[in-house]
KEKOLSE-532374 format. One line per field, with one value per residue (C-alpha): residue in one letter; x, y, z. Coordinates in Angstrom, 3 decimals, decimal comma. Layout:
BEGIN
aa: (a  ...)
east: (X  ...)
north: (Y  ...)
up: (Z  ...)
END
This chain:
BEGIN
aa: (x  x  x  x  x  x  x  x  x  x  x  x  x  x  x  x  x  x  x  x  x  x  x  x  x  x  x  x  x  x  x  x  x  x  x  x  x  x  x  x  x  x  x  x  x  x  x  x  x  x  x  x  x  x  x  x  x  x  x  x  x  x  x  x  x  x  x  x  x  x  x  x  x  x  x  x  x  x  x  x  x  x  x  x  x  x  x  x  x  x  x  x  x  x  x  x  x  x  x  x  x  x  x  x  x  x  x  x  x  x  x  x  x  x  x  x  x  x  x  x  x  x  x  x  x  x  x  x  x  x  x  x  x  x  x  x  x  x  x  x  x  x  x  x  x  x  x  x  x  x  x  x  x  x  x  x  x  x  x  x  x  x  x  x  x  x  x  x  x  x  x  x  x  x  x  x  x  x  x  x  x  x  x  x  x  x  x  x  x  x  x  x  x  x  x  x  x  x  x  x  x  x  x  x  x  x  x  x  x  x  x  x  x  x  x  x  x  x  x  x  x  x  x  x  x  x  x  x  x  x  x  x  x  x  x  x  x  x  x  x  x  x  x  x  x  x  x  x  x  x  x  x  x  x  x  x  x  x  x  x  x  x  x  x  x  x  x  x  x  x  x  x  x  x  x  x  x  x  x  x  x  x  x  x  x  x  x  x  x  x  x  x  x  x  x  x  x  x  x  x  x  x  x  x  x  x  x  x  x  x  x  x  x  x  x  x  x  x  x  x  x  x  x  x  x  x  x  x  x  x  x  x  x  x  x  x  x)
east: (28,114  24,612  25,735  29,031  27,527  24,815  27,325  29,406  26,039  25,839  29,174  28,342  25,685  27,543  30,212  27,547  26,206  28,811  30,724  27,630  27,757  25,102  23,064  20,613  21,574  19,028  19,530  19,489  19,229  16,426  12,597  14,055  16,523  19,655  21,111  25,126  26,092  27,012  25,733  27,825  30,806  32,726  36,777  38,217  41,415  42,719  39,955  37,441  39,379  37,562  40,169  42,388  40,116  40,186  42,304  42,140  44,995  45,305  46,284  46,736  50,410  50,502  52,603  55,363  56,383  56,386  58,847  56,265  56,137  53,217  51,918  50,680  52,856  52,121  52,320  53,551  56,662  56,187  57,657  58,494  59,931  58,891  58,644  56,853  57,049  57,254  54,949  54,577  50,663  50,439  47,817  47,349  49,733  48,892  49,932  53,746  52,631  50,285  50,427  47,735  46,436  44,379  43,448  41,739  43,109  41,243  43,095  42,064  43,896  42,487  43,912  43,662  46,555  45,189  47,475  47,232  49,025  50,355  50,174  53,070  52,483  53,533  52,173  54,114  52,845  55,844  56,768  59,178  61,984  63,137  61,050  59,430  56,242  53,019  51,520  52,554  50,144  50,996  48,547  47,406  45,849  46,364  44,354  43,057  42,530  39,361  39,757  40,047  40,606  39,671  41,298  40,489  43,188  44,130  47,268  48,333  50,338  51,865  53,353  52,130  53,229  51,532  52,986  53,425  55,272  53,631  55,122  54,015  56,671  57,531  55,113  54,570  52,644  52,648  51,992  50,127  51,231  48,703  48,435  48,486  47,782  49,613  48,425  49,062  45,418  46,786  47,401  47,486  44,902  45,639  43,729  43,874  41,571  42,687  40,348  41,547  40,005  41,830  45,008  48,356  49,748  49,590  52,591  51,164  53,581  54,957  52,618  49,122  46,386  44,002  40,484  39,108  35,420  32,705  28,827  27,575  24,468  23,214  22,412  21,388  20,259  16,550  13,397  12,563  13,607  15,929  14,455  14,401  14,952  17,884  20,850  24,016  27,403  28,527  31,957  33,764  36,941  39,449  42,168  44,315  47,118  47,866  51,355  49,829  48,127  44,405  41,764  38,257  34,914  31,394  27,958  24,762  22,528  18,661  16,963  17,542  20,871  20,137  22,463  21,433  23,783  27,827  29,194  31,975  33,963  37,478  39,076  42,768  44,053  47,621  49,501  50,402  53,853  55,607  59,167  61,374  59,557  56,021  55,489  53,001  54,664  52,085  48,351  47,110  44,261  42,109  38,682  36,677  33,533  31,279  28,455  25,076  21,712  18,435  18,537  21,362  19,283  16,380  18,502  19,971  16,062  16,071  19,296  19,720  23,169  26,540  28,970  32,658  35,797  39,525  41,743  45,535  46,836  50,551  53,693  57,424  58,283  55,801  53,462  52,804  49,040  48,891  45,875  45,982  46,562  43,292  41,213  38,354  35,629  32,843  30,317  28,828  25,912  25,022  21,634  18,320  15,793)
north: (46,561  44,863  45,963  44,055  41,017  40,982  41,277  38,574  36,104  37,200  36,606  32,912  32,252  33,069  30,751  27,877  27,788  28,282  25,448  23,155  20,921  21,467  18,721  20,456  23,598  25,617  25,353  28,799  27,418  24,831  24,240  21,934  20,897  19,438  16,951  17,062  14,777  11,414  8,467  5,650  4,574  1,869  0,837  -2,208  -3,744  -7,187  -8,203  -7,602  -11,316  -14,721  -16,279  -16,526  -16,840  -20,615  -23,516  -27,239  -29,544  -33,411  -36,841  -40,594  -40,810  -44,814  -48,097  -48,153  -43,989  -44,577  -48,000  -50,475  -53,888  -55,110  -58,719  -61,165  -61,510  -63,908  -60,775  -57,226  -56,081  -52,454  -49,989  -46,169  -43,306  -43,890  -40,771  -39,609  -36,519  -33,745  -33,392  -30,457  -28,840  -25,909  -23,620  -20,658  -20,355  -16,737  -15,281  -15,531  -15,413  -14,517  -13,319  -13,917  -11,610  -14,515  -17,686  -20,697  -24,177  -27,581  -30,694  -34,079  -37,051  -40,840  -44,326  -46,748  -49,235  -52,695  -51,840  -48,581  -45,322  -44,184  -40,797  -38,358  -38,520  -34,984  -33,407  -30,187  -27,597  -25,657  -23,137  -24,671  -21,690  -21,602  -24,526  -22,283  -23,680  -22,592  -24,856  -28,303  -30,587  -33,375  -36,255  -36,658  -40,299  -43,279  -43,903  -47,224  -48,531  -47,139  -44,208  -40,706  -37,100  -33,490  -30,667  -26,850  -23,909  -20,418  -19,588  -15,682  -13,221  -16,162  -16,202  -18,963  -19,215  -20,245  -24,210  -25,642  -28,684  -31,281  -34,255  -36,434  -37,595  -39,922  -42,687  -45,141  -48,725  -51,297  -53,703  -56,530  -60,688  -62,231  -62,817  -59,580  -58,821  -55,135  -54,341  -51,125  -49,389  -49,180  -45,329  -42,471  -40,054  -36,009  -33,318  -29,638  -26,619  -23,276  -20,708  -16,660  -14,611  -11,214  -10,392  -8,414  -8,668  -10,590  -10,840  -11,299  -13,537  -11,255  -11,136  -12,474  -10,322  -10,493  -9,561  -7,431  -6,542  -5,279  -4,555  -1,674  0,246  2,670  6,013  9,104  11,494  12,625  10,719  12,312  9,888  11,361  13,132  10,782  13,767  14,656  13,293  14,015  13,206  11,040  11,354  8,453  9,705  7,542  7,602  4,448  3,422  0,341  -0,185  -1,745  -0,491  -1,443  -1,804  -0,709  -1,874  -0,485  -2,405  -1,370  -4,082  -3,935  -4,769  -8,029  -8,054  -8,498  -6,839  -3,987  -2,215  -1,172  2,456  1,173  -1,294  -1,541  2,112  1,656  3,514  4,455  2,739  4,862  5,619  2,856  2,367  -0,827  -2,042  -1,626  0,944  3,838  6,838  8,910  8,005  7,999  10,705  10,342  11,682  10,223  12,064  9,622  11,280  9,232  9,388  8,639  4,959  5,091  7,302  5,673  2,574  4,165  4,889  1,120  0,498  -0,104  -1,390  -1,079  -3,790  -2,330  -4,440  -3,433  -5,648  -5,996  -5,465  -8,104  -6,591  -6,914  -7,665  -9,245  -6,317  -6,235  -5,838  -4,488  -4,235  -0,314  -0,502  0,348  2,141  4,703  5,403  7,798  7,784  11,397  13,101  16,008  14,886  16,889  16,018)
up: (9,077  7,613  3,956  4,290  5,791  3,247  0,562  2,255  1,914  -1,835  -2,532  -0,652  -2,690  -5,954  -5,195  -4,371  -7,549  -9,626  -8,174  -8,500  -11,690  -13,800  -15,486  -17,682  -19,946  -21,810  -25,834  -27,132  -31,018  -29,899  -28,068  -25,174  -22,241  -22,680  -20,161  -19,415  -17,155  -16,099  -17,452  -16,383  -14,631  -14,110  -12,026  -13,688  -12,014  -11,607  -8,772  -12,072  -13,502  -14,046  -16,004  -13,045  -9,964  -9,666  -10,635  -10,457  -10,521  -9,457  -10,727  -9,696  -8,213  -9,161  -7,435  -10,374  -10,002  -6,156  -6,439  -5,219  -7,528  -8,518  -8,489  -5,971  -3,231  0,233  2,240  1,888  4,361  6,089  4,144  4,956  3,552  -0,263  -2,881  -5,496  -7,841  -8,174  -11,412  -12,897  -13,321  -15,971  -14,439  -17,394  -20,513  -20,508  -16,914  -15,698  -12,160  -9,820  -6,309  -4,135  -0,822  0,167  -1,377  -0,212  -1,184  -1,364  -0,683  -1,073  -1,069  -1,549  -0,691  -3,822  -2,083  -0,875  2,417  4,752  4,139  7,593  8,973  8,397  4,797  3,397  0,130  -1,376  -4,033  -5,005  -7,084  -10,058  -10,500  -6,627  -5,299  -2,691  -1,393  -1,336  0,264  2,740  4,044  6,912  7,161  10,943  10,753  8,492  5,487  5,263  1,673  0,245  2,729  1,556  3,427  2,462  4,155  3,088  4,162  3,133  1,693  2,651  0,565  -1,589  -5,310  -7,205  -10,768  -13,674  -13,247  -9,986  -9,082  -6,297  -4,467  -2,095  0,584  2,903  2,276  4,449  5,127  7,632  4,912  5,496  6,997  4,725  0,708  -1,563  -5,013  -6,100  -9,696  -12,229  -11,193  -7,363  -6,680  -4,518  -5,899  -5,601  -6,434  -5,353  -5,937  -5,361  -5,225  -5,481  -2,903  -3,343  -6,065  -5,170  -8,472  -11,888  -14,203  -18,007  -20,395  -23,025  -26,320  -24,662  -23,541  -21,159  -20,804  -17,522  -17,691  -15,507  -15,744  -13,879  -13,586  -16,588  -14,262  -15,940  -13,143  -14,617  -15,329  -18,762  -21,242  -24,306  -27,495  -30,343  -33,013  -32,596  -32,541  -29,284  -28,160  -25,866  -23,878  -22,348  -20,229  -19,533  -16,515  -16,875  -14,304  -16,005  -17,789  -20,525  -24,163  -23,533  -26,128  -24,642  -25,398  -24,177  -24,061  -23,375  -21,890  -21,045  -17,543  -18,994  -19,427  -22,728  -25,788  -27,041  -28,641  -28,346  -28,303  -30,888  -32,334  -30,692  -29,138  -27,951  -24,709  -24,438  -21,425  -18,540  -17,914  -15,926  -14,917  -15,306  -12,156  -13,132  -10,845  -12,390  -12,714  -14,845  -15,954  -19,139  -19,586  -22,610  -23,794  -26,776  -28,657  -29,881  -31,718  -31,747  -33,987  -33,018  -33,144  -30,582  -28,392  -28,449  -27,520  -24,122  -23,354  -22,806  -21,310  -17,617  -17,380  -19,272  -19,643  -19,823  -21,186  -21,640  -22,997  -22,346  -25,618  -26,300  -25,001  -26,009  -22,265  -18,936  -17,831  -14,257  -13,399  -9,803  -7,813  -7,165  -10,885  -11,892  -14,936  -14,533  -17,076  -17,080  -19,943  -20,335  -22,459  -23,960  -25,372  -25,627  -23,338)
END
């Protein structure tokens, strides 16, 4: 009974170590250690964007688009129900469409009449193709000439595409029983900020690409730094789930944040399998060997981070970049110590 539950802890034992991943390996042809493991990694996906994170949009909505004549006048009669728009604001030439988990917008809206605005002014940001809105805001209280309002909301699980159209409605004044002068510089001034918290989707225009990067930290797990002598190989596997050719580029940057040096030029990664939808059917696996001299290792003795990049390479027909559409890269080494 003691031989076959010693044997059972032996057999334990074996399997714990052989399923551990090892890091260092002895050279048999050489003096030293070798290190084989991870140096970096990095996730890129659409939340990893700049270029479509925020947008600004506004303009002066003036007297002769609304219908209101201009000149001096001995008094101005109330007037209601006047209409302006919609004017169409091109966000990004690149991206079809984007559609948004949350996003905060920023109104503000300024009175540059000589007479009130009353409330119950309306101002719609739609989409163009169905004129769906995105967003509709009601004033509560009249604007008095020289008077302005700023209202911030967020917008929830909304498609907003890459031009939106915006119109202000049912305009309204008391007017005014006393001598008026109306001239070309009198306006309703719009502008809107929208600001993207979190991404469902982007649609990207057919032949434009689009640029996802990330910096993360440089982690080998050891404290030795790398021989100089001789020279290694570095790995960098790829997993993408993106229906897209990508191009990838790899930086190494000091504590600084300062350049150092790249791992290579331009290295394309096949798309993953998609169907008509965009929905990811298969990934697309790839490994590349990168072999490195001394100057390169004495380089990732200095880094401390890495700055990864994929590019969306132009496509025949709109790619759809979905936010559980993601890429994985892990740098390896096999490098003496």
């Amino acid at each position: 009974m003691k031989t076959l539950r010693l044997s059972a802890i032996i057999l334990s034992l074996f399997a714990l170590t052989t399923s551990c991943k090892k890091e260092f390996d002895i050279d048999p042809h050489g003096s030293g250690f070798h290190y084989v493991g991870p140096l970096a990694k990095s996730e890129l996906a659409i939340d990893n964007l700049n270029s479509v994170q925020s947008f600004s949009f506004g303009r002066d909505f003036s007297v002769a688009e609304i219908g209101i004549q201009t000149g001096s006048f001995p008094l101005l009669l109330p007037f209601a129900n006047l209409k302006v728009g919609p004017h169409n604001f091109l966000l990004t030439s690149k991206v079809q469409s984007v559609s948004v988990d949350t996003a905060n917008i920023q109104l503000y809206i300024k009175n540059n009449f000589p007479v009130n605005l009353k409330q119950g002014l309306v101002l719609a940001v739609q989409n163009p193709s169905d004129n769906s809105f995105i967003y509709q805001f009601t004033l509560m209280n009249d604007l008095q000439p020289g008077q302005s309002t700023t209202r911030i909301d967020k917008i929830i699980n909304q498609k907003i595409e890459n031009a939106v159209n915006v119109t202000v409605l049912n305009i309204a004044s008391d007017g005014v029983a006393s001598p008026i002068t109306i001239d070309s510089t009198n306006s309703i001034n719009v502008q809107v900020k929208l600001d993207v918290l979190g991404l469902n989707e982007i649609v990207l225009k057919p032949s434009n690409t689009l640029n996802i990067e990330d910096t993360t930290d440089f982690h080998p797990n050891f404290s030795n730094p790398f021989n100089q002598k001789d020279g290694g190989i570095l790995k960098l596997f790829s997993t993408s789930k993106i229906a897209d050719a990508l191009r990838i580029q790899f930086y190494f940057l000091d504590k600084h944040n300062v350049l150092l040096d790249s791992l290579f030029e331009n290295t394309e990664v096949p798309s993953a399998t998609a169907d008509a939808s965009g929905n990811i059917l298969a990934s697309s696996d790839t490994v590349l060997l990168i072999k490195v001299n001394a100057a390169k290792i004495d380089m990732l003795n200095n880094t401390k981070f890495v700055h990864s990049k994929i590019i969306c390479l132009p496509s025949s027909a709109p790619v759809h970049l979905r936010k559980q559409n993601k890429i994985d890269l892990q740098l390896t080494a096999d490098i003496e110590l």
